[in-house]
N, C-alpha and C positions, 0 to 999 in steps of 0.2 A: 734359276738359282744364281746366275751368273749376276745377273739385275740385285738380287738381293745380297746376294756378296757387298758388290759394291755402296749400296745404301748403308750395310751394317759397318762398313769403312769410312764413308765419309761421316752417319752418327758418333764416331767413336773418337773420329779425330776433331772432329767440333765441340766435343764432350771435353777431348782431351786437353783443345785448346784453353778452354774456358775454367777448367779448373787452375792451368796455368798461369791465368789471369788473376782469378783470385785467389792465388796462394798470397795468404797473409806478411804483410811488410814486417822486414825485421827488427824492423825499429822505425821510431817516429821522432819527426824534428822540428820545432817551431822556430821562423827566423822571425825576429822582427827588425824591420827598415823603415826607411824616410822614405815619404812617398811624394818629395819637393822638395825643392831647394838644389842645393849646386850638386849632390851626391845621386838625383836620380836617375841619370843616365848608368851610375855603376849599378846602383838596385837594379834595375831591368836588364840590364846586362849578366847580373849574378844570377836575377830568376831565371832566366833562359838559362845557364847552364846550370843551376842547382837541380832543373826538373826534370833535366837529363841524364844528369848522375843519380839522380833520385830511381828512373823510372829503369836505367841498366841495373844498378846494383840493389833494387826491391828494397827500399826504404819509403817514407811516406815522409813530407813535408808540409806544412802549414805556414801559413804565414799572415801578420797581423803589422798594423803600422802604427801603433800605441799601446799604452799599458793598461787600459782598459780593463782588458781582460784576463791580467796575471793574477793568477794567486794559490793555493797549496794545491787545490783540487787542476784547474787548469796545468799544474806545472806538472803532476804529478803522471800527466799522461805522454811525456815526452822526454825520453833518453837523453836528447842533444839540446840546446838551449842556444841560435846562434844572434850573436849581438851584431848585425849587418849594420851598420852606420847608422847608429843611433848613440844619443849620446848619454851620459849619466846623469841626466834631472830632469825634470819637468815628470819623474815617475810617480804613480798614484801609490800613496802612504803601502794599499795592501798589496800593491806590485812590489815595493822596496823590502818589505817584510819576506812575501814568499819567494823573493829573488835570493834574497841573503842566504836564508833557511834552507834553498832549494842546495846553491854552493860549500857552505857550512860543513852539512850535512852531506854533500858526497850525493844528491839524490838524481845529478844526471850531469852530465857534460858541458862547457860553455864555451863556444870560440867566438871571442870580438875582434871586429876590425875597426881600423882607423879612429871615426868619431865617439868610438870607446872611450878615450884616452881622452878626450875635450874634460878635464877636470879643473873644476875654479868654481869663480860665481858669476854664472851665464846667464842673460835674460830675465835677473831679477831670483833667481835660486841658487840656494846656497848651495855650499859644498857636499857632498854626498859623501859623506868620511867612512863608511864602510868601504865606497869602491874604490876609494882613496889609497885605502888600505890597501884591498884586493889588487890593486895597478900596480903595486909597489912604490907608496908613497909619493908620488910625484903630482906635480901643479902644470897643467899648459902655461906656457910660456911665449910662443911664438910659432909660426910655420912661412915657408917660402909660396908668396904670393904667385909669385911666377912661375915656379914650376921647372924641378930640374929631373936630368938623368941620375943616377945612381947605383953604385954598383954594392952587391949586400951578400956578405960573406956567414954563410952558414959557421957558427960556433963549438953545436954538437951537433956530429954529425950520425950520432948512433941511435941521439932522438928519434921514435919511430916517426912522427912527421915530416922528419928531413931524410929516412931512410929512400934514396934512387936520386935524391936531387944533388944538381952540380953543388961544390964546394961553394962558388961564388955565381951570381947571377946579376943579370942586370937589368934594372925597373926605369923603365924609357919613360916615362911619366908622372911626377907624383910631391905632394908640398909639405916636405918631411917637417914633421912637428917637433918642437926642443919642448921641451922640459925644466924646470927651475932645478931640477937633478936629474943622473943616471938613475931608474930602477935596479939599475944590478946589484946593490946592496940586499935587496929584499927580494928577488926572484930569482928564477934560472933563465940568463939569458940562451937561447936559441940560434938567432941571428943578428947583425948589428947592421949596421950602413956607413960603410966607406965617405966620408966627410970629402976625404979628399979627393974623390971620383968625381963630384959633383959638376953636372956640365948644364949649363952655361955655369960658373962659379958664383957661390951665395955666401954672404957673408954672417946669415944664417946658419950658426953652426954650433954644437954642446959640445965636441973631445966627444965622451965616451956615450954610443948613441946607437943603443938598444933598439931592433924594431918588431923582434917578436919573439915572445918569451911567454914562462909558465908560471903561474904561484904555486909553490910547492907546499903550502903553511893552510891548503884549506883539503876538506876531501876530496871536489871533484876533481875530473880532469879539465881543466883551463889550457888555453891558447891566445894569447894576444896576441893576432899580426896586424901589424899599422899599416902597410898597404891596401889602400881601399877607394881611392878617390876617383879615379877616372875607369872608364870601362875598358881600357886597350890592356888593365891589366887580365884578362879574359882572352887574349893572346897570347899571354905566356907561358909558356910548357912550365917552369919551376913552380908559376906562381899557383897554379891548376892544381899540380902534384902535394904542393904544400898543404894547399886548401881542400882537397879531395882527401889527404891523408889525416889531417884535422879533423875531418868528420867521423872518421872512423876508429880514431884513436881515442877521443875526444868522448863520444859515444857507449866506450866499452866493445866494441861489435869486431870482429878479423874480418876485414873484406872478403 
């Protein structure tokens, strides 16, 4: 009896396991990134930690490195939407349609970073004037080649994305991009970046210099944050928290 005891314990707990396994994700999130060029050391840096926070907090992630594949049906199976350094052109006609539509329409969440914001006419493509829009009207302008320190001070702080993070923090790495304008006219700025922090010192600089903010003017839940370029920002405790609560907020889902 004693024998059988125990076999009916260990079936129950390998039973038990395994349903635990496949308890259904609470949500699903397609990222897509650049899988070359100067930004993929941050991509692989982000997939090692997206698939960690993915697999603690039961969520499912996909991930795709062109627009190939977007469109009503595709979008339609994914809550979160995240724009990992990629930029706004070179997208396929039915990508650009069911991306709008997806936004628009409120039909699921979007956080872009960095090479979001690459807005002009890049590589022979034009302007993409929905996302134009979406950015809060702004044009790239320039960015610091060389690479400085910075120090970037939270604006609202009641923001559920900036909810546990320090006031101000500091981005040890990173080649802050200007703009031919402030977006603050046309969004809610979030965070901005301290000009005058900047170390080594660059002469690269806009005044008033937004670097991650919301569109309030469409249904879904949006998030821009412009840090994105080097992988050491995967060190940073603020930067983690930002990005970790972005997905959640972003999403619709309470951690």
């Amino acid at each position: 009896m004693k024998k059988i005891a125990i076999t009916v314990i260990a079936v129950l707990c390998i039973w038990g396991s395994s349903v635990a396994q496949a308890k259904p994700a609470r949500f699903r999130v397609t990222a897509l990134y650049e899988n070359g060029g100067h930004h993929i050391e941050y991509s692989k840096a982000a997939k090692v930690w997206l698939n960690k926070l993915a697999a603690d907090s039961n969520f499912s992630i996909d991930y795709i490195q062109n627009t190939d594949k977007i469109n009503d049906e595709f979008l339609s199976h994914y809550q979160l939407f995240i724009q990992l350094d990629y930029p706004p052109y070179a997208w396929k006609p039915e990508a650009v349609a069911a991306f709008e539509k997806y936004i628009d329409e409120g039909k699921g969440g979007w956080i872009g970073f960095h090479h979001a914001s690459l807005l002009g006419e890049f590589d022979g493509y034009p302007m993409w004037e929905w996302f134009h829009r979406f950015m809060g009207d702004i044009r790239w302008k320039g960015y610091i080649a060389t690479f400085v320190q910075g120090q970037v001070n939270v604006e609202d702080r009641q923001h559920p994305v900036m909810k546990g993070v320090p006031a101000s923090f500091l981005i040890k790495k990173e080649e802050f991009y200007t703009y031919d304008k402030s977006p603050r006219p046309n969004v809610h700025v979030i965070a901005s970046v301290d000009e005058n922090t900047y170390s080594p010192n660059s002469d690269v600089k806009m005044g008033d210099h937004p670097v991650i903010w919301t569109n309030q003017h469409v249904k879904a839940r949006n998030v821009y944050i412009f840090m994105g370029h080097s992988p050491i920002l995967f060190e940073n405790d603020a930067y983690k928290k930002i990005f970790s609560k972005a997905i959640f907020w972003a999403s619709g889902v309470s951690r």
